[in-house]
C-alpha positions as CSV (number, residue, x, y, z in Angstrom):
1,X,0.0,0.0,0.0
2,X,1.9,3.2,-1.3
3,X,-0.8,5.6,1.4
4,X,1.4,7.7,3.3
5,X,-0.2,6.6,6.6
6,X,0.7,2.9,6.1
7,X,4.3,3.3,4.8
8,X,6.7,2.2,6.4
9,X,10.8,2.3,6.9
10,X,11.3,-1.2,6.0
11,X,9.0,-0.8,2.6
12,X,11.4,1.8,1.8
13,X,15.1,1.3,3.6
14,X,18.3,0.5,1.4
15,X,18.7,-3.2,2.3
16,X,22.2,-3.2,2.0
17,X,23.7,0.0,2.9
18,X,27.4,1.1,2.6
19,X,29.3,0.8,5.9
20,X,33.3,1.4,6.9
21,X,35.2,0.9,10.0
22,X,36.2,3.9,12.2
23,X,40.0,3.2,10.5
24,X,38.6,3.8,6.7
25,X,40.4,6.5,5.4
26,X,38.3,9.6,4.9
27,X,39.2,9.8,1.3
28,X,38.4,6.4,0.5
29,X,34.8,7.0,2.1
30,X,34.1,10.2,0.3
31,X,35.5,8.8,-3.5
32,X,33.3,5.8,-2.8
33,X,30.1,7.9,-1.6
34,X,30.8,10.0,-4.7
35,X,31.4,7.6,-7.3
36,X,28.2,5.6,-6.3
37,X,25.9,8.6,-5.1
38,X,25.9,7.5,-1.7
39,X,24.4,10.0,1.0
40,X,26.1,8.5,3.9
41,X,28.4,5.1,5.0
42,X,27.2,3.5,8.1
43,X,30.1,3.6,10.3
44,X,30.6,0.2,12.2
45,X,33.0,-1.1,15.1
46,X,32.7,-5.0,16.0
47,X,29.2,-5.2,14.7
48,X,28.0,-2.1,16.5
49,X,27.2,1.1,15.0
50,X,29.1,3.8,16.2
51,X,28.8,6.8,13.6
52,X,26.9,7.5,10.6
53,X,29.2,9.4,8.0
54,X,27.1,12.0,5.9
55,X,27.6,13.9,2.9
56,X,27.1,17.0,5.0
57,X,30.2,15.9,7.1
58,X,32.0,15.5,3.9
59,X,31.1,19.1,3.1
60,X,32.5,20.4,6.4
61,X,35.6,18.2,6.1
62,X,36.4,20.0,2.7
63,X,35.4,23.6,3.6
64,X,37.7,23.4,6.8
65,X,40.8,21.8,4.6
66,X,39.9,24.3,1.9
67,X,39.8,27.1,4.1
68,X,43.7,26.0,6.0
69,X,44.8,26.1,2.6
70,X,43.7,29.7,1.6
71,X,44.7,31.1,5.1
72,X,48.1,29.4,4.1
């Protein structure tokens, strides 16, 4: 049933969603997310979830590094 009122997150989740360790290399995360219009990577410690890595903290990341390098 596509009613708003019935909907629910598991009619509509990503089933298998994109997840890194808290060692992943920021770079390899955000070329990944990028390449394969990924909004966020799950980030996962022994089977727990500790973090959820979004494109908005991509976004920061670069305007903070961009930023060091024009104050440079």
């Amino acid at each position: 049933n596509c009613e708003p009122e019935h909907l629910r997150v598991r009619d509509v989740h990503t089933a298998d969603p994109y997840a890194v360790t808290p060692d992943t290399p920021v770079y390899q995360v955000a070329a990944k997310m990028a390449h394969d219009h990924i909004g966020c990577a799950l980030v996962v410690d022994k089977n727990n979830l500790v973090g959820i890595f979004t494109t908005v903290d991509a976004c920061r990341l670069l305007s903070e590094v961009l930023a060091d390098k024009l104050e440079q």
